[in-house]
N, C-alpha and C positions, 0 to 999 in steps of 0.2 A: 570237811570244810573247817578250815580257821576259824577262831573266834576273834573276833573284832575287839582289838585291846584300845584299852584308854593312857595315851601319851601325850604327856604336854613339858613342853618347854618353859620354864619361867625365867625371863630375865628383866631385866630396869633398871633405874635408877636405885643408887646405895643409898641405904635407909630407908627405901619404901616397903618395904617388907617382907622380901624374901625368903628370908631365913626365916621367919615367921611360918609365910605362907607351907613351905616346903617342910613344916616341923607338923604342923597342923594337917596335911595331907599323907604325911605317914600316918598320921592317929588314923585316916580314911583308910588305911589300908594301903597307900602307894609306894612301892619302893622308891625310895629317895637316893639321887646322885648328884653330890654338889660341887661346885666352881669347875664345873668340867669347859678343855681348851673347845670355842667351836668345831674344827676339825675333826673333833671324834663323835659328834655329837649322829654325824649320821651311822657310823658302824654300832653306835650305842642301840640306837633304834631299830638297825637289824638284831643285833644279839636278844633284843627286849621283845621283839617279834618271836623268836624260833624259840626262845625259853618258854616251855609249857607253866614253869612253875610262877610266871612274872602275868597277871591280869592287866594290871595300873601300875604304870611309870613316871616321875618326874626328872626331868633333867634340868639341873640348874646352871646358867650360862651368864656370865656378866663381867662386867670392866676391871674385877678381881683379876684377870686372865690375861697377862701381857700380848697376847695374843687376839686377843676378844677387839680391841678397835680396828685393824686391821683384814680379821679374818670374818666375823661376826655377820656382817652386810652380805656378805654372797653364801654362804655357807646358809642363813637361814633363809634366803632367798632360792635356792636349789631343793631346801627341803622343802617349804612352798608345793615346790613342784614334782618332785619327787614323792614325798609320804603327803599328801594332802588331809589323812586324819591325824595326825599332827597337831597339835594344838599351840600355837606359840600366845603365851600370857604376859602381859609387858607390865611392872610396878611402877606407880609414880606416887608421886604426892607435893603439895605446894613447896617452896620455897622454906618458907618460914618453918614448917612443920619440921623440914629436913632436919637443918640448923638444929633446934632442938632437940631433934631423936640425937644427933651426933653430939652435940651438950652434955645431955641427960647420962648415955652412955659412956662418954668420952674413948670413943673408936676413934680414929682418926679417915679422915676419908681415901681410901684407895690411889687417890691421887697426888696426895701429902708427900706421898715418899720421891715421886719423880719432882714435884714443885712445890718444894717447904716452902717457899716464901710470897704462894700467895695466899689468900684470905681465902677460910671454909667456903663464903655466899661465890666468891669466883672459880671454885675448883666445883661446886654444882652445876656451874651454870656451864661450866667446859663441857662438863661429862653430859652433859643432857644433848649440848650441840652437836655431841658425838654419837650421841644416842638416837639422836632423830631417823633415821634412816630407819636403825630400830623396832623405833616406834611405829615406822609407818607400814611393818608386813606385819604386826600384832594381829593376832584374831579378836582379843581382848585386851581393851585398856585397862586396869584395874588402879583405880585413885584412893588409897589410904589414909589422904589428908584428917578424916572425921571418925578414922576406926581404931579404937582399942583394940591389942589385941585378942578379948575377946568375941568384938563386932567382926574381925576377921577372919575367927573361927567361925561364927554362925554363916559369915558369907561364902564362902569357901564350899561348906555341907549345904546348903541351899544348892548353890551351882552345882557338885558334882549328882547330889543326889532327886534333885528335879530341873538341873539346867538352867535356869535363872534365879539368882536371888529377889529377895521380896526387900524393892527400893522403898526406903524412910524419905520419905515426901515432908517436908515442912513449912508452910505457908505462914510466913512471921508481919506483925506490927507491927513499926516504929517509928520512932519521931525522928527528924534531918537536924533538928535542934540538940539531938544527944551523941550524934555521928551514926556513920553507917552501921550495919551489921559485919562483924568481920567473916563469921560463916555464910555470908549470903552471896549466891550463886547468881541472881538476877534480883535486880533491882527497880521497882516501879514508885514512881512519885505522883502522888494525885494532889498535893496541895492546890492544883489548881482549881480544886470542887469548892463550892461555898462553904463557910468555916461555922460549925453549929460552936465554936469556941464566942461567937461575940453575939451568940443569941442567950440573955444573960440565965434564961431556964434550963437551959441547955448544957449552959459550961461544966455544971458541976457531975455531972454525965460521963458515959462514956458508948463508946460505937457496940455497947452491948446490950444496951439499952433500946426499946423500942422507941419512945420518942425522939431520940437521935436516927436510928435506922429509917425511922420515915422521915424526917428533915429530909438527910440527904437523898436518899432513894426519889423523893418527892422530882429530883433534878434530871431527865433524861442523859446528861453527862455522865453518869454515876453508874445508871444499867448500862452504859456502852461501855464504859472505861472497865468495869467487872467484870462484861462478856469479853474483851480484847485480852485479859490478862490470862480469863477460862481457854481462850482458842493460844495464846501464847505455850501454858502451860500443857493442855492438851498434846501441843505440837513436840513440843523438847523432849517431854519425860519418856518417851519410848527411845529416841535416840541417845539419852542420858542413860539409859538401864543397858543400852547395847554396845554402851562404852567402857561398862562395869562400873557405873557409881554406885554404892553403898547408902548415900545420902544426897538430896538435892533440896535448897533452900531457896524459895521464891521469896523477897521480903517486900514489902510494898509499906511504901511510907508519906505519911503526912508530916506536917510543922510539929507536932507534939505527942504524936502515937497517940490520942488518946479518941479520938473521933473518928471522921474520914478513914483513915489506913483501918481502924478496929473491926469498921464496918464491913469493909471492902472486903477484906482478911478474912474474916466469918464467911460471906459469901462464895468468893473464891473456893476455899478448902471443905466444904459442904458440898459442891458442885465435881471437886477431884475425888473425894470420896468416894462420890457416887459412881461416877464415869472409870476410875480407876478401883475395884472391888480386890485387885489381886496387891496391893500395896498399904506400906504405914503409912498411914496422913496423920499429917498432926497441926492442930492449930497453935501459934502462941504469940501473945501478944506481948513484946519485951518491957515495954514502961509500964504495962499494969503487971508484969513479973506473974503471968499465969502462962501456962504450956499443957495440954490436955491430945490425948489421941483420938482422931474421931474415926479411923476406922483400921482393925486389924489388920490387915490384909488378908485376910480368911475369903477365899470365893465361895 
């Protein structure tokens, strides 16, 4: 009987990490093959089958390949159906991020050569519209936007070597008064709770504080708005780990970070903790400039 080899595809967006990824899964142990045209990519996956001496394969696939926008769409969609242990892994990452890896490095992006004359943020946003289809036979999203790489080594060895990585949960405090968070994934405003800011014992306080904790908690608004954000969070973070985030930021904010949102935050991220044992939770509160982990992810 055959042994059941491990094959995956990585393609995505340029700059989200491929060559990374695909550097980092040799150190695994994978043999690695890069910018290959789609078309060969199924005869690849027979020869990777019938070779005794080949366990783990990656096959690297993307918009490098003059070939790859045209051919790409039905070619991974046949393998779909065709090899269904196949694993097709799609890179992304924000916008902004790109920009900057393509900066920092000064690559120029794959698409400069057919349209020098337009601007980096438009030849991203080409290549992604071309990528969608892409994107949408992925098995696995995988978002780079918040990983070093080496956050992308540890996630990588996580996935092949127990199948899912252990998601960095973050439940942040902040004030609307300082601007939003720019890493924050979902964003909740409770300034409508009563303000322990103009209770004059209270001001000099903060939502770490027991007499502030019971102000506001004292308000039935406060245990509902806490419990809606606990059933919010509940609900996403399994579908966020199943899309490959590495990281997810719930940031919940008052007029001044320093009350209300501090509270809530502490409650919140004590309750994910709990209910979530296999993840990093971390609490932090950004205007009092403290960030602390409150639970390993150790089950």
């Amino acid at each position: 009987m055959k042994r059941k080899k491990k094959i995956l595809i990585l393609t995505g967006e340029s700059g989200a990490g491929k060559s990374s990824a695909m550097r980092h899964l040799e150190d695994l142990g994978f043999y690695c093959i890069d910018n290959i045209p789609p078309s060969l990519i199924p005869n690849l996956i027979r020869l990777v089958e019938d070779n005794p001496e080949i366990e783990k394969a990656v096959l690297v696939t993307d918009i490098r390949n003059p070939s790859f926008r045209t051919t790409a769409p039905s070619v991974l969609e046949n393998i779909k159906s065709k090899f269904p242990e196949v694993e097709i892994w799609y890179f992304t990452a924000d916008k902004e991020t790109l920009i900057k890896r393509f900066s920092e490095t000064r690559r120029p992006h794959p698409f400069e050569r057919y349209e020098p004359g337009k601007s980096l943020e438009a030849l991203i946003e080409e290549e992604r519209e071309i990528l969608e289809p892409i994107k949408a036979l992925a098995d696995r999203v995988i978002d780079t936007t918040e990983m070093t790489t080496h956050d992308l080594k540890r996630f990588l060895k996580e996935m092949i070597l127990s199948g899912k990585p252990r998601l960095k949960v973050t439940v942040m405090s902040f004030g609307f008064k300082y601007g939003l968070p720019p890493s924050a994934d979902n964003v909740f405003d409770v300034r409508f709770l009563p303000n322990p800011h103009f209770v004059p014992e209270l001001r000099p306080k903060t939502g770490m504080d027991k007499e502030v904790v019971d102000y506001i908690f004292q308000f039935p608004e406060a245990k509902e708005i806490s419990e809606l954000i606990t059933r919010f969070v509940e609900f996403t973070l399994p579908m966020y780990e199943q899309e490959g985030k590495a990281y997810v930021t719930y940031a919940i904010g008052c007029t001044g970070g320093q009350h209300r949102s501090v509270a809530i935050t502490e409650l919140v991220a004590q309750e994910i903790a709990k209910k979530f044992r296999g993840y990093n939770v971390f609490v932090e509160h950004r205007e009092l400039s403290e960030r602390r982990q409150i639970s390993s992810g150790e089950e």
